[in-house]
C-alpha positions in Angstrom: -7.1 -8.8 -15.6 -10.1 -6.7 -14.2 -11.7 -6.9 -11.1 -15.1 -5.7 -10.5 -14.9 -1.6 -8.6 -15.7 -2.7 -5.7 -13.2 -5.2 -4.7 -10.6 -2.9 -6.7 -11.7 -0.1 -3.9 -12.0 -2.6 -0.9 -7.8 -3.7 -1.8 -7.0 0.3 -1.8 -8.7 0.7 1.4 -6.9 -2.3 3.1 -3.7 -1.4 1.5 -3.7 2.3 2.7 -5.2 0.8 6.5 -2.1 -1.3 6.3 0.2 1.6 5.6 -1.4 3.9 8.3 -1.2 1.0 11.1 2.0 0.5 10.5 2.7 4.1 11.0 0.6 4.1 14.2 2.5 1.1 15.7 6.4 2.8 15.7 7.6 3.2 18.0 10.6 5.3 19.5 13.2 4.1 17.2 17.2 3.8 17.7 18.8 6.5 15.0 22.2 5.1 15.8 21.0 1.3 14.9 21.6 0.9 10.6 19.8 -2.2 11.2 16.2 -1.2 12.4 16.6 2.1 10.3 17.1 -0.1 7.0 14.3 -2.6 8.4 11.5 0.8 8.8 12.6 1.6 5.3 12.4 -1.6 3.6 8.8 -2.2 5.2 7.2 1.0 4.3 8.7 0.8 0.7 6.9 -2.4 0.8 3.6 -0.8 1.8 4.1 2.4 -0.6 4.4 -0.6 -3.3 1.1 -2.4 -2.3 -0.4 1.2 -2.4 0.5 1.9 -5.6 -0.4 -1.4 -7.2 -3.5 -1.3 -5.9 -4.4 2.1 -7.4 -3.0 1.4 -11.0 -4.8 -2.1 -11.3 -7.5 -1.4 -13.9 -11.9 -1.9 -12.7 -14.4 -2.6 -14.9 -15.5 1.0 -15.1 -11.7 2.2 -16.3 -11.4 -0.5 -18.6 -15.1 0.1 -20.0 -14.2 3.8 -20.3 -11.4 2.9 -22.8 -13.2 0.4 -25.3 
């Protein structure tokens, strides 16, 4: 499914805001604690994730471009 460019571009923006706030908001974290290590991971894998499926869902100008 397409969605028009500009709400294609508004999800890429919120998804890379989400990334970068996340980021912003660590802080000091306990290296000797598996636990919260594993939990920073798993949630910025999660972020990367929403990053990249925003970017390789298609607009109407990339699927326009291919027809």
């Amino acid at each position: 499914m397409t969605h028009p460019t500009a709400v294609r571009e508004a999800a890429r923006v919120v998804a890379i805001e989400a990334a970068r706030a996340y980021v912003a908001n660590i802080r000091p974290i306990d290296l000797t604690n598996p636990g919260v290590l594993v939990g920073h991971l798993m949630a910025a894998e999660t972020l990367l994730m929403e990053i990249v499926a925003a970017h390789a869902e298609p607009t109407d100008e990339t699927e326009g471009a291919t027809r």
